[in-house]
C-alpha positions as CSV (number, residue, x, y, z in Angstrom):
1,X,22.2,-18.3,-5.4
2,X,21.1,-15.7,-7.9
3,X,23.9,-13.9,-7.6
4,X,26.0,-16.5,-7.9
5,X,24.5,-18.3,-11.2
6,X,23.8,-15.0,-12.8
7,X,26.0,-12.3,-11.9
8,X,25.7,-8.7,-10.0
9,X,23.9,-7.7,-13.0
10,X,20.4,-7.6,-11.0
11,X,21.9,-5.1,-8.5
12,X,21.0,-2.2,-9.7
13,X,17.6,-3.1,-11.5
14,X,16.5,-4.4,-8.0
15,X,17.6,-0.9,-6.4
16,X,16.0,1.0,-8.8
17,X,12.9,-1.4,-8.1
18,X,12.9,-0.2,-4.3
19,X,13.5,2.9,-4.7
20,X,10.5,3.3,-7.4
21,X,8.4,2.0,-4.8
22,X,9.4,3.9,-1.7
23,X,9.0,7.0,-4.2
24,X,5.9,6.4,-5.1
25,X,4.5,5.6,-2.3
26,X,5.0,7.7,-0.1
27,X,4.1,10.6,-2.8
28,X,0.5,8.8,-3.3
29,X,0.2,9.2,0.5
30,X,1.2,12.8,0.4
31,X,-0.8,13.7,-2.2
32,X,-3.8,11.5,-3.2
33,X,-5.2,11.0,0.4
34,X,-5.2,15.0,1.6
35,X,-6.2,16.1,-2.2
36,X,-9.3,13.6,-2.0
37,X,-10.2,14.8,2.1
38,X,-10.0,18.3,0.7
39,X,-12.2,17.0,-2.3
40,X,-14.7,15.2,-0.8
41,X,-15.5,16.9,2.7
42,X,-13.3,20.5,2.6
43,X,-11.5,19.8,5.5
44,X,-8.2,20.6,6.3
45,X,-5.9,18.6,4.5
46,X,-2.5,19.1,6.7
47,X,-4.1,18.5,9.6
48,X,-5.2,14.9,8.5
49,X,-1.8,14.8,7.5
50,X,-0.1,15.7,10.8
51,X,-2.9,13.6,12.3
52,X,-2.0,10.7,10.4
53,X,1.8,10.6,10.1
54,X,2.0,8.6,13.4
55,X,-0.1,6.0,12.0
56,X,2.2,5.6,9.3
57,X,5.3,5.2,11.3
58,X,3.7,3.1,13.4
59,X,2.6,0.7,10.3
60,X,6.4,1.1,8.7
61,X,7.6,-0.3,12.3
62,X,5.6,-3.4,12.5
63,X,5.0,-4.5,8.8
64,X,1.5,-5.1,9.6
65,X,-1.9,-3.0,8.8
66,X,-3.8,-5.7,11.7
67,X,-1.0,-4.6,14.4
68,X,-2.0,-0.6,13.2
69,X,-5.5,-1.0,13.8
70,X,-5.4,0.0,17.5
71,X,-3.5,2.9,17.1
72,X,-5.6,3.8,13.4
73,X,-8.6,3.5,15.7
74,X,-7.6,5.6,18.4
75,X,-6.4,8.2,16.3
76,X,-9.7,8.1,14.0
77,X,-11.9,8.8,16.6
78,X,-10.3,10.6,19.4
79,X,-8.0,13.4,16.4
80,X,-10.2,12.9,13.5
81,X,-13.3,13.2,15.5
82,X,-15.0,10.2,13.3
83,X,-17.6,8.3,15.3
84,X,-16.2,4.8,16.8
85,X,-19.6,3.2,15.4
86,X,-18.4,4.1,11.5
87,X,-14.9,3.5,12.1
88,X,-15.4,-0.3,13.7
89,X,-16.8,-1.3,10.5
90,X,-14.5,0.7,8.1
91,X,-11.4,0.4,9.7
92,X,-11.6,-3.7,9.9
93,X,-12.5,-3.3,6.5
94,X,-10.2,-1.5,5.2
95,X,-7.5,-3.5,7.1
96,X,-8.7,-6.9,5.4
97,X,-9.5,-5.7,1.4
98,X,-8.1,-2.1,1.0
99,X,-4.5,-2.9,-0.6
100,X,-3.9,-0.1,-2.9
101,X,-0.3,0.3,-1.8
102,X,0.2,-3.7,-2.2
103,X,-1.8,-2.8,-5.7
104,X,1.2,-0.3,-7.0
105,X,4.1,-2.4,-5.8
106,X,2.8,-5.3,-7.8
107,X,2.7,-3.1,-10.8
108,X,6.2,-1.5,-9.7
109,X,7.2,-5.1,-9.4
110,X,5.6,-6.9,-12.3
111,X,7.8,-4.3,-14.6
112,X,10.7,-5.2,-12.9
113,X,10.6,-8.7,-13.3
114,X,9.2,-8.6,-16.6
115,X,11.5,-6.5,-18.1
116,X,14.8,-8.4,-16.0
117,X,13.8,-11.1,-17.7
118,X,13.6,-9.6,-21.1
119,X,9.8,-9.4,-21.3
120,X,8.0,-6.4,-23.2
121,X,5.7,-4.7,-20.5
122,X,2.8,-2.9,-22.0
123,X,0.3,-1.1,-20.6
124,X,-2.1,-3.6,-21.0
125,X,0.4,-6.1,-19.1
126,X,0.2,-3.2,-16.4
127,X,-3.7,-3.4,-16.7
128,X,-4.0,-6.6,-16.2
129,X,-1.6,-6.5,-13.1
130,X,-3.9,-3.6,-11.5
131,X,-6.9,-6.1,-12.1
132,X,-5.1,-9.4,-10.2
133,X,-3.3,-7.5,-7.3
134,X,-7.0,-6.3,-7.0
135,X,-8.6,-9.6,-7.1
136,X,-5.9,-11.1,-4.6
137,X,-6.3,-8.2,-2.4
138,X,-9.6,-9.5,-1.0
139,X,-8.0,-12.8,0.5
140,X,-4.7,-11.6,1.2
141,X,-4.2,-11.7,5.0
142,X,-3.0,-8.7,6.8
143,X,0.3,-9.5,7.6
144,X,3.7,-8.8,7.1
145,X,5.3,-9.8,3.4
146,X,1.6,-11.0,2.3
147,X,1.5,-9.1,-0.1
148,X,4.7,-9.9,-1.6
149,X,4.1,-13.1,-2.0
150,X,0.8,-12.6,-3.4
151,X,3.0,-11.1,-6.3
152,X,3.8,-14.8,-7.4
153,X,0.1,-15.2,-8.0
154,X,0.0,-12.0,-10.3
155,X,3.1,-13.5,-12.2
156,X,1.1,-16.8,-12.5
157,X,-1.6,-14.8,-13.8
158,X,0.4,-13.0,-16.6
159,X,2.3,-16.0,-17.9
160,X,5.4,-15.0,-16.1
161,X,6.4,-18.1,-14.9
162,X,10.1,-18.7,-16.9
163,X,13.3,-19.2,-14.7
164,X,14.3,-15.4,-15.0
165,X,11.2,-14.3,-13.8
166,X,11.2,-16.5,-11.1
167,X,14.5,-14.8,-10.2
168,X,13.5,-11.7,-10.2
169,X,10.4,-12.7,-7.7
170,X,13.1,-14.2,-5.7
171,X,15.1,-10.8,-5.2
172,X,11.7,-8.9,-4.4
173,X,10.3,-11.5,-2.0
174,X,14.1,-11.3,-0.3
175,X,14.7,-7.1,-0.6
176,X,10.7,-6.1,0.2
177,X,11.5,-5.3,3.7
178,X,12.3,-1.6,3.2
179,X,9.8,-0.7,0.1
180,X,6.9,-2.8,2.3
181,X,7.3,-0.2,5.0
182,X,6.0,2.1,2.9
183,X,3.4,0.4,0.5
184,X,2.0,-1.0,4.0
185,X,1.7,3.3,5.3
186,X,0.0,3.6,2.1
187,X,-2.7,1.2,3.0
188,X,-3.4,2.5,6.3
189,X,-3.3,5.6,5.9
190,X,-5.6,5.2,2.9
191,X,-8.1,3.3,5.5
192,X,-8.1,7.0,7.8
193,X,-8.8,8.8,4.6
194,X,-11.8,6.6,4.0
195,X,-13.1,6.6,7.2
196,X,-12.7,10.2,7.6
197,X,-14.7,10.9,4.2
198,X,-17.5,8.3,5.3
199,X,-18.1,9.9,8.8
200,X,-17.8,13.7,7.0
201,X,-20.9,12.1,4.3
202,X,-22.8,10.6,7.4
203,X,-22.7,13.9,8.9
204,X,-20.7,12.0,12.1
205,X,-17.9,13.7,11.7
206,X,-16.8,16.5,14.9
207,X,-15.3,18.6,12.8
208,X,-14.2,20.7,16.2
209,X,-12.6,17.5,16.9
210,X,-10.7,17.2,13.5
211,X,-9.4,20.7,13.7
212,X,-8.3,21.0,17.6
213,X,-4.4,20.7,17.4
């Protein structure tokens, strides 16, 4: 129907849209996760990497951070060498409030509605955005497309509720299947990194374990 009303116009903004998400996310989980292991506890930062990478597939596959858990589990404990006692609580933790991937699409998708339907987005606007997908992260359930549609209630927020913008949260709700396969790697892998930092802190961490190829 959008197309139809308003044209082919949206096309490309809406590409540019998933491929600004797909980018960025997947260089935050390059880049932020090993950096901040290698920060926080020395380790080796390619090998969480390698480690890791099947975690993210796996999460790209289903959609889902609750279907990852297993596997995120498994991997944390028996490659990682965290202890399973730290990782039962961080792990379901992470999996029901850490949404920092879900946190940059909103922004990523925020600007793109915003500024499809002619609205100046300032940094403050972008702010403000970081502060509700935050908020909404808490309750939003770990499923797949969640936390797309929790990008309505960020809009609701702003004041971005005109017939254009509701458009525009139209094509992301219908095109998030490819840039939610990575914003949903971003969160899991995120809840290995965490886990891995707690157990290095707590001095539970087999670090013969973690390095073992």
């Amino acid at each position: 129907r959008a197309f139809a009303v308003y044209g082919t116009e949206y096309i490309s903004p809406t590409l540019v849209w998933i491929a600004t998400t797909i980018i960025v996310s997947l260089l935050l989980v390059v880049t932020i996760y090993p950096i901040g292991v290698f920060i926080t506890t020395g380790l080796n930062p390619i090998t969480f990497l390698k480690k890791t990478a099947k975690i993210g597939m796996f999460a790209a596959a289903t959609n889902s951070s609750a279907a990852t858990l297993p596997l995120n589990t498994k991997t944390c404990t028996e490659e990682l060498g965290c202890s399973k006692e730290i990782s039962s609580f961080v792990l379901p933790t992470g999996m029901t409030i850490n949404m920092n991937g879900t946190t940059a699409m909103h922004m990523i998708a925020i600007t793109f509605i915003g500024t499809a339907a002619g609205i100046n987005v300032t940094p403050a606007t972008l702010a403000l955005t970081a502060f509700l997908s935050i908020c909404t992260a808490i309750g939003t359930p770990a499923v797949p497309v969640a936390g797309t549609t929790m990008v309505y209630v960020v809009m609701m927020g702003l004041g971005f509720n005109t017939e254009l913008c509701l458009i525009g949260y139209s094509l992301v709700l219908a095109m998030n299947y490819l840039p939610g396969m990575a914003v949903i790697t971003l969160n899991v892998v995120g809840d290995a990194a965490t886990n891995v930092i707690v157990n290095a802190k707590e001095k539970r961490l087999n670090k013969e374990v973690y390095d073992k190829k």
